[in-house]
N, C-alpha and C positions, 0 to 999 in steps of 0.2 A: 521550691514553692512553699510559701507558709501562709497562715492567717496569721496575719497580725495590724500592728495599726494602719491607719492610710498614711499618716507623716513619717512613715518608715523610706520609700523609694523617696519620698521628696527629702526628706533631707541628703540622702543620698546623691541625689541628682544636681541638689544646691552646693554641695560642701567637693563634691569632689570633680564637677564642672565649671563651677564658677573662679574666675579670679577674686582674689579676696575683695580687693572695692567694690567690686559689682556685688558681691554676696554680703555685703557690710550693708549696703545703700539698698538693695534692691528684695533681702528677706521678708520682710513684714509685707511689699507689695505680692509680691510672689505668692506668698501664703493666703493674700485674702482674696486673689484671682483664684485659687486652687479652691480655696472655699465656696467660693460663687459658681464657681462648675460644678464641683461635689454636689452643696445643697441643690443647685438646677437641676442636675439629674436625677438626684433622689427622688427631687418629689414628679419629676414626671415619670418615675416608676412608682408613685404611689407612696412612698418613704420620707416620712419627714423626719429628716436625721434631729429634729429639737422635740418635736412632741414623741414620736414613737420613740426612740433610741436615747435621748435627753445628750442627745450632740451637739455640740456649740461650737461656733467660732473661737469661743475663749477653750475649747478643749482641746480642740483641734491646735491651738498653743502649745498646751501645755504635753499633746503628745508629741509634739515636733520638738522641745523642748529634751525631751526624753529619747526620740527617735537620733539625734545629732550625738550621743555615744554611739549607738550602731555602726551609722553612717560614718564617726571616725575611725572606729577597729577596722572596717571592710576597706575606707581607705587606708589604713596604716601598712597592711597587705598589699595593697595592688603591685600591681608591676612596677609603676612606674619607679614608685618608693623603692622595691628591691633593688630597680637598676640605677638607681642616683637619678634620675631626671631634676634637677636643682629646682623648675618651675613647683612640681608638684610637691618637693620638700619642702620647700617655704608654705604654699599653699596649705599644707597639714601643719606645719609650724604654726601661720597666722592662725588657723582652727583652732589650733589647743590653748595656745594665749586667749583667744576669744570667747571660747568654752569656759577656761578658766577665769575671766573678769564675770564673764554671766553667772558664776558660780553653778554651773551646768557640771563639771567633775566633782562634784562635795557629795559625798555619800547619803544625803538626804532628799537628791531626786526621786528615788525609788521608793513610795510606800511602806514603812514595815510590816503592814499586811503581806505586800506582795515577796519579801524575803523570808517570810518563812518559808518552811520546807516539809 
């Protein structure tokens, strides 16, 4: 269990569930249904994740943006990958080409605030 972003489990659940066309065609939609629950529920506990917390659709991006290296290292690991299942090889294959035209693997995702140490 950790604290960390909300677009941590969902990319997770996007990248290593999804067939790539589905998860080509269907990410942007996914994310702004995840949005519209998040925000709903927030504020029916009183939480407006834009004015208290200055949380946005457009960040909620930009962390799912960042969360999709996670969500590949965890699947790079899984089982499937260790025992050859060819489905999910490719599947992590299509990700890292995809990662890589998004320019999502270039070393300037991360803040240099947040690299220091």
């Amino acid at each position: 269990m950790t604290c960390s972003r909300p677009t941590n489990d969902v990319a997770l659940l996007i990248i290593s569930s999804l067939p790539t066309d589905l998860r080509r065609s269907s990410t942007r939609q996914l994310l702004d249904k995840y949005w519209l629950h998040f925000y709903t529920y927030c504020n029916q506990l009183g939480i407006h994740l834009e004015d208290d917390l200055g949380y946005s659709r457009a960040r909620l991006a930009e962390d799912y943006r960042r969360s999709q290296l996670l969500a590949l290292l965890l699947c790079v690991g899984s089982v499937d990958v260790a025992f050859g299942n060819p489905v999910t090889e490719q599947r992590i294959l299509d990700v890292l080409i995809d990662l890589d035209k998004d320019g999502v693997l270039c070393a300037d995702i991360v803040p240099k605030a947040q690299l220091t140490v």
